[in-house]
C-alpha positions in Angstrom: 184.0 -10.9 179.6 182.7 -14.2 180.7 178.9 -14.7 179.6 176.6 -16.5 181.2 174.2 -18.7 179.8 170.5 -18.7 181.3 167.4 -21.0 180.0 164.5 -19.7 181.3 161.6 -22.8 181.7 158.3 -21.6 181.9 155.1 -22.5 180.6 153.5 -19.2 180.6 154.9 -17.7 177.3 154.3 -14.0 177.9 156.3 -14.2 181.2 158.9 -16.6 179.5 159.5 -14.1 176.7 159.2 -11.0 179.1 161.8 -12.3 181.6 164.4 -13.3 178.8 164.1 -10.0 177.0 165.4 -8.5 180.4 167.8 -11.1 180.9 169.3 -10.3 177.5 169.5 -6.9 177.7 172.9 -7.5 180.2 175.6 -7.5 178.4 177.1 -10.7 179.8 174.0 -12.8 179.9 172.8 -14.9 177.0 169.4 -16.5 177.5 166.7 -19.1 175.9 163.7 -20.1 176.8 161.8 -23.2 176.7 158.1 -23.8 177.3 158.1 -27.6 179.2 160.3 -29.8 180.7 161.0 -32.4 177.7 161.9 -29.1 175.4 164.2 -27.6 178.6 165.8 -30.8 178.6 166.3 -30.7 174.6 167.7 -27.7 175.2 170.6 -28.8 177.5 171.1 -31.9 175.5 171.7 -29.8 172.4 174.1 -27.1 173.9 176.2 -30.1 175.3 176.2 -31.2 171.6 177.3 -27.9 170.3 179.3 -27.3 173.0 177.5 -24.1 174.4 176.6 -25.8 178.0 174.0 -23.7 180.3 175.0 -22.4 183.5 171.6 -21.5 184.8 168.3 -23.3 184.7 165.1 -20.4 186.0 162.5 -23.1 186.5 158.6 -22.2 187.5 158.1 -24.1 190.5 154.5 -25.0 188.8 155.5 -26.1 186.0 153.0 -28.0 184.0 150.1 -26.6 186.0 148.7 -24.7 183.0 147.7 -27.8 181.2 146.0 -29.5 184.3 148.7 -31.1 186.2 148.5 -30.3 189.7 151.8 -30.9 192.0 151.6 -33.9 194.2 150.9 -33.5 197.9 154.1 -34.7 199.7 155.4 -35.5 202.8 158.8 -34.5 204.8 161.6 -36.4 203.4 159.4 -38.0 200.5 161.5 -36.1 197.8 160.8 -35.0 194.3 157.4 -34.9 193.2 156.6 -36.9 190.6 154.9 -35.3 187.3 155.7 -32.7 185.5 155.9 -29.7 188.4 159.4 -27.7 188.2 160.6 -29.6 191.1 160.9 -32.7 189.1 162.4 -31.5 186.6 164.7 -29.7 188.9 165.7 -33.3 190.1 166.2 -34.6 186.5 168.3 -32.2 185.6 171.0 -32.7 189.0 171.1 -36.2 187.4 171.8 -35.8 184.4 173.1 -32.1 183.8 175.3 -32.0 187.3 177.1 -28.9 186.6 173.8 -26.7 186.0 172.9 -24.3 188.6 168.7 -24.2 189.2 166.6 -21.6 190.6 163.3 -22.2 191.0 161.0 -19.3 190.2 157.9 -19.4 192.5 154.2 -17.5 192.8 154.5 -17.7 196.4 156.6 -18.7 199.1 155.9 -22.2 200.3 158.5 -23.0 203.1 157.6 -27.3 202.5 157.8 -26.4 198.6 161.5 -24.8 198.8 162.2 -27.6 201.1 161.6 -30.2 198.5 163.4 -28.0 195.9 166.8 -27.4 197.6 166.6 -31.6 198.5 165.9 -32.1 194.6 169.0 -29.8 193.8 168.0 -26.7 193.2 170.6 -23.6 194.4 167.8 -20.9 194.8 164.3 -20.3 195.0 163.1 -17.2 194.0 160.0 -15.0 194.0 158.6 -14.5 190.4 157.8 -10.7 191.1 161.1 -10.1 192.5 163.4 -7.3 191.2 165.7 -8.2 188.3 168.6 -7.1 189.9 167.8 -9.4 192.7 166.9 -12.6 189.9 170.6 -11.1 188.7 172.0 -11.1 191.9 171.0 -14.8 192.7 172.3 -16.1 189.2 175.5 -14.9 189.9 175.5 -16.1 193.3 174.5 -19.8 192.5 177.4 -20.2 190.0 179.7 -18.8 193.4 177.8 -22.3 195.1 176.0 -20.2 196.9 171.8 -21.3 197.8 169.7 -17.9 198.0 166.5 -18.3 199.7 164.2 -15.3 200.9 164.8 -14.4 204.6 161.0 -14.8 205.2 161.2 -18.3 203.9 164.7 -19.5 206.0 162.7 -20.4 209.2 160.1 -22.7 207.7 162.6 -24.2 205.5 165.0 -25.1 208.4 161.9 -26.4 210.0 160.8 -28.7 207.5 164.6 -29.5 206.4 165.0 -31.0 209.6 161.5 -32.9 210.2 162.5 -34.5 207.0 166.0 -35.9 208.9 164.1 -36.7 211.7 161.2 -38.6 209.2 164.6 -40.6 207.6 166.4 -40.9 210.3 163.2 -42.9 212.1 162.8 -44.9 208.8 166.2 -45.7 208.6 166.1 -46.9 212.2 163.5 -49.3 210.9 164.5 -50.6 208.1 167.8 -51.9 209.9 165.5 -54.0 212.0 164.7 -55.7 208.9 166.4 -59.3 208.4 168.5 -59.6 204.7 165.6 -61.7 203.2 163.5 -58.8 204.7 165.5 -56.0 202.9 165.2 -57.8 199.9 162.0 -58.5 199.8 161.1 -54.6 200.6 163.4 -53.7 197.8 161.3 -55.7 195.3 158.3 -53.8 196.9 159.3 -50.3 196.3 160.1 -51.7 192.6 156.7 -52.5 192.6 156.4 -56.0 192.6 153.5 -58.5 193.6 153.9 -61.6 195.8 153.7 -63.9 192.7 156.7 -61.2 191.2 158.8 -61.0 194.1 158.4 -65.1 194.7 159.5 -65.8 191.3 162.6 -63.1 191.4 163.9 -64.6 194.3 163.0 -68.7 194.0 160.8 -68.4 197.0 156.9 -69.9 197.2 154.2 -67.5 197.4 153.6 -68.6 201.2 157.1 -67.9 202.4 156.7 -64.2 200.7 153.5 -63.5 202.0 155.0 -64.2 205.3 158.3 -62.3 204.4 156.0 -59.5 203.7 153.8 -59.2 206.5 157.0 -59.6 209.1 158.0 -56.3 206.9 154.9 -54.4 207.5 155.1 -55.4 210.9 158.9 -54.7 212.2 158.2 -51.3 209.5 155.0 -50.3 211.8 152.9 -50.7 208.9 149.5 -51.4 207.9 150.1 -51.6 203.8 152.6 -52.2 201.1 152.0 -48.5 199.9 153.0 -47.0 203.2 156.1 -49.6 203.5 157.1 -48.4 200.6 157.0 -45.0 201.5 158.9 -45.4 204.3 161.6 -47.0 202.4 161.6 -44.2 199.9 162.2 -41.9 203.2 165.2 -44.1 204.6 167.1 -44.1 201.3 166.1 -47.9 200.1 166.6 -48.6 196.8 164.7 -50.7 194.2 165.5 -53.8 193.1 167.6 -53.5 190.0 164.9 -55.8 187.7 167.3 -55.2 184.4 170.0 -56.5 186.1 170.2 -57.7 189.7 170.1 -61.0 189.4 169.1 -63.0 193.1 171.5 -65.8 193.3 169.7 -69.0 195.1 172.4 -70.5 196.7 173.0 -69.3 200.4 169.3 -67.3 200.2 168.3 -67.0 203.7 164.8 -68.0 203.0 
């Protein structure tokens, strides 16, 4: 029999231990349970050490609420949330665990919510109060590749799915308007640089990035560095590597 290895990440103890007491009574599922996202993460690192990998992460979608975190208001197309709600962690684990499955587990259904989570990685996003053969049904299914969603939920999730294409696509539109000095400069701006920062990095005076910067804000549609830098986030930019891309002077188009 092949045995499948659940770790159930919730905060709430009683329904942590609950829900993998039922998960362990079927006879191919072996489950554990961690309380936060640093221990979940222990977890995996540990069963990739003993050779025991997990196959499914359950993850509360509010993770980290109990203790007084509250989930960041986002945008279409802004991504993960940062913090420690489930969808972060969710994210973390598609970088650095690839081959786990992750179902988010949710209170409610938020259609902008299981958005974000199926952009962050996640295979499935399920009602807390659902039916165990229905939380069975979807564990099985993710490790098939397939994403289970409620049917209530697939309309506002299309919906949003594709105002956050349309949010990138526009971004991306704008950022290509940018010149090469331009691009750069915005990349040292979502790494959150200052004009002195971002002068020194790339041998420019403070004057010519000021300048740099506010054609940015400009060709971006822009009335602040915290907005650009939104933007960027939404068309895919990336931040300038400060560990180790290194800005050559020669040929700089200052």
């Amino acid at each position: 029999m092949v045995r499948i290895r659940v770790l159930v990440v919730d905060d709430h103890r009683i329904f942590a231990e609950s829900l993998a007491a039922a998960l362990a009574a079927e006879p191919d599922v072996d489950v554990s349970a961690a309380g936060s996202g640093p221990a979940a993460l222990r977890c995996l690192e540990r069963a990739v050490a003993e050779g025991r990998r997990f196959d499914v992460l359950l993850v509360d979608a509010d993770l980290g609420a109990a203790a007084g975190a509250v989930p960041a208001q986002r945008g279409p197309g802004s991504g993960p949330p940062p913090g420690p709600d489930g969808i972060a962690l969710v994210a973390g684990v598609r970088v650095s665990h690839s081959g786990v499955r992750t179902v988010v587990l949710a209170e409610r259904d938020d259609p902008r919510r299981a958005a974000l989570a199926l952009q962050a990685g996640a295979s499935g996003w399920v009602a807390k109060d659902c039916s165990l053969s229905r939380l069975l049904a979807v564990i099985r299914g993710v490790l098939r590749e397939e994403t289970h969603l409620p049917p209530a939920l697939l309309t506002g999730v299309l919906r949003e799915l594709t105002a956050a294409r349309k949010h990138r696509t526009d971004s991306e539109r704008l950022v290509e308007s940018l010149t090469p000095r331009e691009h750069e400069v915005l990349r040292c701006m979502v790494a959150g640089l200052g004009r002195k920062d971002v002068a020194a990095r790339l041998f420019l005076s403070p004057h010519t990035v000021r300048t740099h910067m506010q054609n940015v804000l400009g060709k971006l549609g822009v009335h602040s560095t915290l907005a650009a830098v939104a933007l960027a986030r939404r068309a895919g930019v990336r931040p300038a590597d400060l560990a180790g891309d290194v800005v050559e002077r020669s040929g700089q188009l200052a």
